[in-house]
KEDRENKOL-313175 format. One record per residue (C-alpha): residue number from 0; x, y, z. Coordinates in steps of 0.5 Angstrom, whole numbers. Layout:
% residues N
SITE/NUM/X/Y/Z;
...
//
This chain:
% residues 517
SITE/0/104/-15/7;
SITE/1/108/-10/11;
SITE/2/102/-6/12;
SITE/3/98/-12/15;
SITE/4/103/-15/20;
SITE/5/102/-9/25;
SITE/6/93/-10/23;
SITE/7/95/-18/24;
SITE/8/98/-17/30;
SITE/9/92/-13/33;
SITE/10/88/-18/32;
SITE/11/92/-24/35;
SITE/12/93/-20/41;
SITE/13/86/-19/42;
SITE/14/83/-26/40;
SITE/15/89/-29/46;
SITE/16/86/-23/50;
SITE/17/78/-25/49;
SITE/18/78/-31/54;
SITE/19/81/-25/60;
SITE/20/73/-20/60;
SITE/21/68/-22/63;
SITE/22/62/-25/59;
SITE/23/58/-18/58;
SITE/24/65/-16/55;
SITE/25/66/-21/51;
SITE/26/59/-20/47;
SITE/27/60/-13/47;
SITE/28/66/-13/42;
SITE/29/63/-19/39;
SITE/30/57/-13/37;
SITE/31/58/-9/31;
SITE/32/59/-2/32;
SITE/33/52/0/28;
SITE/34/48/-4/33;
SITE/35/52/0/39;
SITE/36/50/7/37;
SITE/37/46/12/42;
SITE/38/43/17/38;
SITE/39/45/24/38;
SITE/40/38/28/40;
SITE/41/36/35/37;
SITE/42/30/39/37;
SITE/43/27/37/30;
SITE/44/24/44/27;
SITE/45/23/50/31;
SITE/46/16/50/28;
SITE/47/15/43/31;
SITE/48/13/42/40;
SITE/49/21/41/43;
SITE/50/18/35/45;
SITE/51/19/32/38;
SITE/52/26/30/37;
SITE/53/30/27/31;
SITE/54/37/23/30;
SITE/55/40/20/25;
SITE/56/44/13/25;
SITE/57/47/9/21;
SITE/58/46/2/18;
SITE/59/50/-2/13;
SITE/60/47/-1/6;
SITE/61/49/-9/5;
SITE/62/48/-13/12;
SITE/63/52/-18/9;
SITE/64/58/-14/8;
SITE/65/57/-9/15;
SITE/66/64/-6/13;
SITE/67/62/-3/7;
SITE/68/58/2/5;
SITE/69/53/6/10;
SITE/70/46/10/10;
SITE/71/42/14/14;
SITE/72/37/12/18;
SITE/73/33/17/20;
SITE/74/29/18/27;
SITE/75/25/20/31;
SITE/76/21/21/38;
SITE/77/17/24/43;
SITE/78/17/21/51;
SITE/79/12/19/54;
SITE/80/11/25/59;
SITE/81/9/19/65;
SITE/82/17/15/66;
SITE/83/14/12/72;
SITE/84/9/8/67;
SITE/85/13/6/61;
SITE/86/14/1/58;
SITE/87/19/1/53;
SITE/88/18/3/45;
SITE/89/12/4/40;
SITE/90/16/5/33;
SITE/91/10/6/27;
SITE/92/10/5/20;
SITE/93/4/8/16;
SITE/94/5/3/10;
SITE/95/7/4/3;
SITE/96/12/2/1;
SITE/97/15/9/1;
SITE/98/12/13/6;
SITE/99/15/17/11;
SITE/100/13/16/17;
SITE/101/19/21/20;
SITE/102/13/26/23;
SITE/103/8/21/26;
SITE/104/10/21/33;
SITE/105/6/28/33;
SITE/106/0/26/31;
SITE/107/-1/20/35;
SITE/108/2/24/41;
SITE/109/-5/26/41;
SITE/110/-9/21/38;
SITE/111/-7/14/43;
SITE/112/-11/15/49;
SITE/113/-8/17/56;
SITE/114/-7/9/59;
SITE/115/-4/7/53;
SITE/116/0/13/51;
SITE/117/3/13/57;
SITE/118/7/7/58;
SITE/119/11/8/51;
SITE/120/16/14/47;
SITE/121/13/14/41;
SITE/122/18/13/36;
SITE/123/18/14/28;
SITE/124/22/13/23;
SITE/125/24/13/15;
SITE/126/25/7/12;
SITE/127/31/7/8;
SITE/128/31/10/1;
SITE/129/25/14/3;
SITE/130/25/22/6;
SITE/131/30/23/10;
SITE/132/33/16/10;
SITE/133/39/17/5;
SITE/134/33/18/-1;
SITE/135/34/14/-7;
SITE/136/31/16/-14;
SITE/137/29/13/-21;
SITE/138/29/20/-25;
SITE/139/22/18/-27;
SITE/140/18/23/-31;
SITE/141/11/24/-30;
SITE/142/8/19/-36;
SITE/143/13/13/-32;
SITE/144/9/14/-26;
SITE/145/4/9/-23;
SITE/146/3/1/-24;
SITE/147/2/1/-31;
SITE/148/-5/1/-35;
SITE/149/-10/-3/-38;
SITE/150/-8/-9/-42;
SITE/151/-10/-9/-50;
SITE/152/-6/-13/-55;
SITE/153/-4/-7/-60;
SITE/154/-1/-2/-54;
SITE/155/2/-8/-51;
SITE/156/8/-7/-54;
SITE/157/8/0/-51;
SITE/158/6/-3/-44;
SITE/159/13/-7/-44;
SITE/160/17/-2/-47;
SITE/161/15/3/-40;
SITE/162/16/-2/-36;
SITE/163/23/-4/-39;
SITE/164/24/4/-38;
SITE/165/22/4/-30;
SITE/166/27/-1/-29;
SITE/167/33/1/-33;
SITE/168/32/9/-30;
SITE/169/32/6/-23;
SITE/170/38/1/-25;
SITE/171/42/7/-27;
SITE/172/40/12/-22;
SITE/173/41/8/-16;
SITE/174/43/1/-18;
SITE/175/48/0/-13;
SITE/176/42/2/-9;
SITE/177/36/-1/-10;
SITE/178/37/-8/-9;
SITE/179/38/-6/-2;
SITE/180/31/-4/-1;
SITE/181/28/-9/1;
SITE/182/23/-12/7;
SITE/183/29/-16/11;
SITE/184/33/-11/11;
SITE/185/29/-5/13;
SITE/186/27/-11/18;
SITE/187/34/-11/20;
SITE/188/34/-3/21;
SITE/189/29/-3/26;
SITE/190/33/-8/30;
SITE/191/38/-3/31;
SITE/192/33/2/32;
SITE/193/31/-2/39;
SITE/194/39/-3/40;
SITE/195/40/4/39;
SITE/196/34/6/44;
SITE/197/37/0/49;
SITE/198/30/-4/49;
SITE/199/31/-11/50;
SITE/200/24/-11/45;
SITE/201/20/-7/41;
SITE/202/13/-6/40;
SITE/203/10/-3/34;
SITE/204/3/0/30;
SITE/205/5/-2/23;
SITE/206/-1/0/18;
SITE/207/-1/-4/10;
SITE/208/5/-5/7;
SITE/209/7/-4/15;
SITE/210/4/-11/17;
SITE/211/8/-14/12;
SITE/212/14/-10/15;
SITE/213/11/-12/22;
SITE/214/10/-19/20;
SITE/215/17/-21/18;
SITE/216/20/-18/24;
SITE/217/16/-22/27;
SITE/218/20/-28/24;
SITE/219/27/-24/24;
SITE/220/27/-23/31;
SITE/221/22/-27/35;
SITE/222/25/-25/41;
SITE/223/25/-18/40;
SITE/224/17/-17/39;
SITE/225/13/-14/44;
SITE/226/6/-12/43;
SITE/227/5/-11/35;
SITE/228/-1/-8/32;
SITE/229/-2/-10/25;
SITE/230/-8/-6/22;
SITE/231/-10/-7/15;
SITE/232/-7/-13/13;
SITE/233/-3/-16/8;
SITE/234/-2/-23/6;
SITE/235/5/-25/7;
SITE/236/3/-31/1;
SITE/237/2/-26/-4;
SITE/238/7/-22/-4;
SITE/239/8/-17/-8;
SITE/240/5/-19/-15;
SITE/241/-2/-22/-11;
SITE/242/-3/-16/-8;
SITE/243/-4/-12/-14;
SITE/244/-8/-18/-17;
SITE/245/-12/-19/-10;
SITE/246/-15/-11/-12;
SITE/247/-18/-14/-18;
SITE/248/-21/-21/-15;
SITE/249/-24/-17/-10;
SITE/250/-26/-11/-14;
SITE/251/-32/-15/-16;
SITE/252/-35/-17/-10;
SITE/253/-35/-10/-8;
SITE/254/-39/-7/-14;
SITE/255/-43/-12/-13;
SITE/256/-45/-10/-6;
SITE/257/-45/-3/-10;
SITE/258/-50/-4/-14;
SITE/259/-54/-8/-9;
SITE/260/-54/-1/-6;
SITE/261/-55/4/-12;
SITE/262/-61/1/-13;
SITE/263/-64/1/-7;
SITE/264/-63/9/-8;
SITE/265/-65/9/-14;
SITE/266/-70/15/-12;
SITE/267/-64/19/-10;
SITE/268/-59/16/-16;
SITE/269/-63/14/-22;
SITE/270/-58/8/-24;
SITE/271/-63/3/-23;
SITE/272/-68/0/-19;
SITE/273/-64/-7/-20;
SITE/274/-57/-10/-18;
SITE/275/-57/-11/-26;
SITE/276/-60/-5/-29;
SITE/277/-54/-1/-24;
SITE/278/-49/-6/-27;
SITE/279/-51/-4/-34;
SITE/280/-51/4/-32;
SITE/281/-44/4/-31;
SITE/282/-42/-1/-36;
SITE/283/-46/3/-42;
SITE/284/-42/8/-39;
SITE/285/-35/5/-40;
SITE/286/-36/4/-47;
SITE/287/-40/10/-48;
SITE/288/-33/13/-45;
SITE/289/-29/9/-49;
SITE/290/-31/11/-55;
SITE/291/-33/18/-54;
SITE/292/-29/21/-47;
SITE/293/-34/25/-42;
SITE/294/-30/32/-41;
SITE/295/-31/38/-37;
SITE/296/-27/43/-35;
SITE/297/-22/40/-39;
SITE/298/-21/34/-36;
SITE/299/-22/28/-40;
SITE/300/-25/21/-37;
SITE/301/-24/15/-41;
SITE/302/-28/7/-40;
SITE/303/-21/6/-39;
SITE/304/-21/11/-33;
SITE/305/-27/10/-30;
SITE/306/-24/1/-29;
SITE/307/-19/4/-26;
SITE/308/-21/7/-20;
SITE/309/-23/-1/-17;
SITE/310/-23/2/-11;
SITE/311/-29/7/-12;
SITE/312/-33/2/-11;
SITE/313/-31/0/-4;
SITE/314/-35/6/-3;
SITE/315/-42/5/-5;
SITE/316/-44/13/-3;
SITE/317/-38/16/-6;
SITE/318/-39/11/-13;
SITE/319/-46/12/-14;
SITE/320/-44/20/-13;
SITE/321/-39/19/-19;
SITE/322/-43/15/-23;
SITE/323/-49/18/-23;
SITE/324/-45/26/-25;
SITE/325/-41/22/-30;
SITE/326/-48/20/-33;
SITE/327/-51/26/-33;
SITE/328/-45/30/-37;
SITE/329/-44/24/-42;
SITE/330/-52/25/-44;
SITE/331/-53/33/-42;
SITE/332/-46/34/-44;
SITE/333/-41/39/-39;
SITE/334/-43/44/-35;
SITE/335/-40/51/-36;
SITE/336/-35/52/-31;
SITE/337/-39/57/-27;
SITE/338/-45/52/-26;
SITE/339/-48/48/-20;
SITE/340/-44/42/-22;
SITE/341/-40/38/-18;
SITE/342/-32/38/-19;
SITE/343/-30/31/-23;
SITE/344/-23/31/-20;
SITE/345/-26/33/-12;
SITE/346/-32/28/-13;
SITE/347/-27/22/-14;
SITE/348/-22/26/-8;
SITE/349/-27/25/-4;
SITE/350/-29/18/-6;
SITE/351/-21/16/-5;
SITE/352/-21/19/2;
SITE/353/-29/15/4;
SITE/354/-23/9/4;
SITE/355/-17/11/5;
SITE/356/-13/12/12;
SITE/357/-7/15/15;
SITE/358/-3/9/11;
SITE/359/-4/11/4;
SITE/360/-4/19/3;
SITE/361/-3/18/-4;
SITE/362/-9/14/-6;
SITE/363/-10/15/-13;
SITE/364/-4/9/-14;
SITE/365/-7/4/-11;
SITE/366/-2/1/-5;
SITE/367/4/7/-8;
SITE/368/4/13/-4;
SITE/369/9/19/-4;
SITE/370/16/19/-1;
SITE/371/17/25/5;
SITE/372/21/30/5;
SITE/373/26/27/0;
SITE/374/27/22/-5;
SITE/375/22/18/-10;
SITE/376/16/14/-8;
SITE/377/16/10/-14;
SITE/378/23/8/-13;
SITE/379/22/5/-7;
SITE/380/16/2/-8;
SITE/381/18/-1/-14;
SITE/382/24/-4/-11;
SITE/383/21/-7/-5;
SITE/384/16/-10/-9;
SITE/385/21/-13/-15;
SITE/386/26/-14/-10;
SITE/387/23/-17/-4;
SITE/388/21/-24/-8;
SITE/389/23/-27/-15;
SITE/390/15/-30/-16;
SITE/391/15/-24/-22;
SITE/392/15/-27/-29;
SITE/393/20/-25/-33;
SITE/394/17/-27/-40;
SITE/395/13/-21/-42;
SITE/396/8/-26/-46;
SITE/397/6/-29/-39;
SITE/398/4/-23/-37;
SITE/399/0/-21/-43;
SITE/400/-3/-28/-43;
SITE/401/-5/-27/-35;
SITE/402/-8/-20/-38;
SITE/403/-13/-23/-42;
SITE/404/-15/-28/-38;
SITE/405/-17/-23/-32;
SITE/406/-20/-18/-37;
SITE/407/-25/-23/-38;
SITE/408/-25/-26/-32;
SITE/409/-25/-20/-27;
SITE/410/-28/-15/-32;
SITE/411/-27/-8/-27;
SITE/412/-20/-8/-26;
SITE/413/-17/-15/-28;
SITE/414/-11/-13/-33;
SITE/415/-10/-7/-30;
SITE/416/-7/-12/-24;
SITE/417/-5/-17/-28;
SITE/418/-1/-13/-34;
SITE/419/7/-13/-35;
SITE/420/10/-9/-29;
SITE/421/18/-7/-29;
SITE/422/19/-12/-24;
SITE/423/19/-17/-30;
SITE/424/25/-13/-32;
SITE/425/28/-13/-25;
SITE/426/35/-15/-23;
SITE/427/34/-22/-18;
SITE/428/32/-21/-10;
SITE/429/39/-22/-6;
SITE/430/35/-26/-3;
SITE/431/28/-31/-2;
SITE/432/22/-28/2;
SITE/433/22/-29/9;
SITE/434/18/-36/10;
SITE/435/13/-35/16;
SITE/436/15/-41/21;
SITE/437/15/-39/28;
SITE/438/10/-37/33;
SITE/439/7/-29/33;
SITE/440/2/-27/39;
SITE/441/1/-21/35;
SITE/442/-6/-17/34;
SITE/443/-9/-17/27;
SITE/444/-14/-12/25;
SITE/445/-19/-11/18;
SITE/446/-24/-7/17;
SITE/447/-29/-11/12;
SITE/448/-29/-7/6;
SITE/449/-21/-5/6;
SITE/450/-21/-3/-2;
SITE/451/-12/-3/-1;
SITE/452/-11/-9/4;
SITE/453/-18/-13/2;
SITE/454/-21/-17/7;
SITE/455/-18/-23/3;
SITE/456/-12/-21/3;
SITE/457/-12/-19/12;
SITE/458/-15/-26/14;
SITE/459/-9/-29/10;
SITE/460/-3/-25/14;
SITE/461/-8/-28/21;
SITE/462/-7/-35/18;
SITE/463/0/-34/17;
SITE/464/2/-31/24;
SITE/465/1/-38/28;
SITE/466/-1/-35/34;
SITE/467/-5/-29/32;
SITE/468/-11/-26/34;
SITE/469/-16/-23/29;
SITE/470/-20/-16/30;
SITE/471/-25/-16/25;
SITE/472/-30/-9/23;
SITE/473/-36/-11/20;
SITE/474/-38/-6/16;
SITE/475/-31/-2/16;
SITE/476/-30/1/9;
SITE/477/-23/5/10;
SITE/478/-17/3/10;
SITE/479/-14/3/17;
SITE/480/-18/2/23;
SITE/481/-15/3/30;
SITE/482/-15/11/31;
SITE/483/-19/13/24;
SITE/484/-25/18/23;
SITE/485/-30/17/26;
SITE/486/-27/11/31;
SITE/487/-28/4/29;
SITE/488/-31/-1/34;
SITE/489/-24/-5/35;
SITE/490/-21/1/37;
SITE/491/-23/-2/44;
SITE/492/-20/-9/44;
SITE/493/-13/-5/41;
SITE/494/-13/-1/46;
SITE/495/-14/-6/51;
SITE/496/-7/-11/48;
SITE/497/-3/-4/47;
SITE/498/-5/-2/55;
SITE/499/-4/-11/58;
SITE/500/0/-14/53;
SITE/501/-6/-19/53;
SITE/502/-9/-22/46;
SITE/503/-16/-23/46;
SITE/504/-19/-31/48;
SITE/505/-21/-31/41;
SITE/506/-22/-27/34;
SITE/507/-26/-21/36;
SITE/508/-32/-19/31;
SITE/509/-35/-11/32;
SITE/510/-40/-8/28;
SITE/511/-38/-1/26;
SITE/512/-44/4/24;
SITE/513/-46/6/17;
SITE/514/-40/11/15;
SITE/515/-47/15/12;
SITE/516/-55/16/13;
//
């Protein structure tokens, strides 16, 4: 008690002295101190422009116990090189989650067009637990990576026993970390960012997992949103196990569409000459497969496999080359490794990269991606997704029983979606998901055959975000639209709301080219 009367005779004599500042003062020493930092700018790398700067601030592990422990926050910039037409701050998330997004500013410093690049410093960041913003990590071995497999009722067993494995390494690796990682709090670190840069708004460009980060700053601070771009969407209402599940409702239109296209190629391809006999080729191939595992060059490609790559399919051009190689291997048996045929591996990197965008380097794991320059990806992801909502079942034969359901009701990719994950092994969220309430004049965009952020899923973040406007791709494959390769039709109207701050007068639909003759 003795230690405490000098603390509490400080306190006293600051709550009698509260009423004697000025207005201006008084909210100053109401502010935390995290959110009265000024960034200590440095040079990022020798090898990087002297433009591109970095800085490190700190953020409470836990918000509600700002006193305790803190993390890095890792940021960035460059400046707009026009001070005369600035207008504050774009910050960016590529998605994820999981992704560093500490290096972005030096790319879009070349890609954003002139009228726009102007009025902004470019600000990227680390999301915490991610790169170089006090990166966390699971301890995961090669075999505990992913988001789990297909479901059959004699490995289930297995499937439960790796999903109760991921979360117990997670637990004691980061445990005290972890349920930390989540959406609300990674929205707060971006408040304090604004604060930290004195800017009274932000704006942001926010792709996939970064609409959803976008969107829920946009109910946490409305008053602190400027221009946001929400490119490649994610539906608030289906956070976190509906965005797996949404890849294996979807998947089938796409492959649908696919077959429609296979056979009107059936010349070129040799699959089918109709939509049905396409869809027989691929499934004959699947059990084939199964039974008998196509190899080349070592590479073994199960039935299993090949359904677990829905994405493919968002791709007819790339699907149809994978499928008709893997045809003629499984009648003709492998090439030599000298040969004309074409690489597996490259056939369905390219077929990945035909949909995939700036969001999501790591395409192979449909919504996951690779950490920065530290820590693991998984570990975020896992922590984000388990612990941003409590909507996970906890009963490991609920999870079988939706599995068998989506296998026969969504045969491409359903029990992959719907099979057990570590979330059911999860400690419960810190706190609910963050309702979408309050009026958000934000501008959505999606390209119609997003394979990671289906259209489906894009139309429901527009519908939640009262207020919002939505661009529309027509014929849009990859995931990403605004500053893809080749330019997307919206690119327009983005630009347009970056440069004015005017959202369009109505939902805007384009038509982008065929991505192939």
């Amino acid at each position: 008690m003795k230690r405490l009367a000098p603390l509490l005779a400080t306190v006293g004599l600051i709550a009698t002295s509260v009423p004697l500042l000025t207005a201006p003062q008084a909210a100053a020493a109401q502010t935390p101190g995290y959110m009265r930092q000024q960034p200590d700018w440095h040079r990022c790398s020798p090898e990087q422009p002297v433009t591109y700067e970095c800085a490190t601030l700190k953020v409470p592990l836990d918000y509600q116990h700002p006193q305790g422990r803190m993390l890095d926050l890792a940021i960035s910039r460059i400046k707009t090189e026009n001070p005369g037409k600035r207008r504050g701050v774009l910050l960016f998330n590529p998605g994820g989650p999981g992704v560093s997004a500490l290096f972005r500013p030096v790319g879009l410093n070349t890609s954003i067009p002139k009228d726009v690049r102007d009025q902004y410093d470019l600000i990227g960041f680390d999301p915490r637990g991610v790169g170089k913003s006090s990166p966390i990590s699971c301890g995961l071995n090669a075999d505990e990576g992913g988001l789990g497999g297909p479901y059959r009722p004699e490995t289930f067993p297995s499937d439960v026993a790796w999903a109760r494995s991921v979360a117990d390494k997670c637990r004691e690796k980061s445990g005290d970390v972890i349920p930390h990682i989540t959406t609300r709090n990674t929205a707060r670190d971006l408040d304090v960012i604004r604060a930290a840069l004195g800017e009274r708004k932000i704006s942001y460009l926010g792709y996939s997992y970064g609409t959803y980060l976008g969107a829920v700053y946009s109910q946490m601070f409305p008053q602190r949103t400027d221009r946001f771009v929400l490119d490649s969407g994610v539906d608030p209402q289906r956070v976190w196990r509906g965005m797996i599940q949404v890849w294996a409702t979807e998947a089938e239109p796409a492959f649908a569409r696919w077959t429609r296209w296979a056979a009107e190629r059936s010349d070129r391809y040799g699959l089918g000459t109709t939509p049905e006999a396409v869809s027989a080729t691929f499934w004959d191939l699947v059990a084939r497969a199964d039974r008998d595992p196509i190899i080349q060059d070592g590479q073994k490609v199960t039935g299993d496999y090949l359904r677990s790559e829905p994405s493919l399919f968002f791709s007819p051009y790339g699907a149809s080359a994978v499928i008709k190689h893997l045809k003629s291997l499984a009648e003709n048996g492998p090439k030599p490794a000298d040969g004309d045929a074409p690489d597996l591996k490259q056939l369905l990197a390219e077929a990945r990269a035909s949909g995939a965008n700036v969001s999501e380097p790591n395409a192979a794991v449909p919504g996951a991606a690779a950490a920065g320059s530290g820590g693991d990806g998984m570990a975020v992801y896992w922590s984000v997704v388990c612990g941003d909502t409590d909507a996970w079942p906890r009963d490991p034969d609920q999870y079988a029983r939706d599995a068998a359901r989506d296998k026969a009701k969504y045969p491409l990719y359903g029990d992959f979606a719907s099979n057990i994950k570590p979330c059911a092994f999860w400690q419960r969220p810190v706190e609910p998901a963050t309702p979408m309430k309050t009026r958000a004049n934000v501008l959505t965009v999606q390209n119609e055959w997003d394979s990671q952020t289906p259209l489906v899923s894009g139309q429901g973040l527009h519908k939640a975000l009262k207020g919002s406007r939505m661009v529309l791709a027509l014929g849009g494959e990859k995931h990403g639209v605004y500053l893809s390769d080749p330019a997307s039709c919206a690119d327009v109207t983005v630009n347009k709301y970056l440069a004015t701050g005017r959202l369009p007068a109505a939902d805007v639909t384009c038509q982008d080219p065929p991505p192939f003759p």
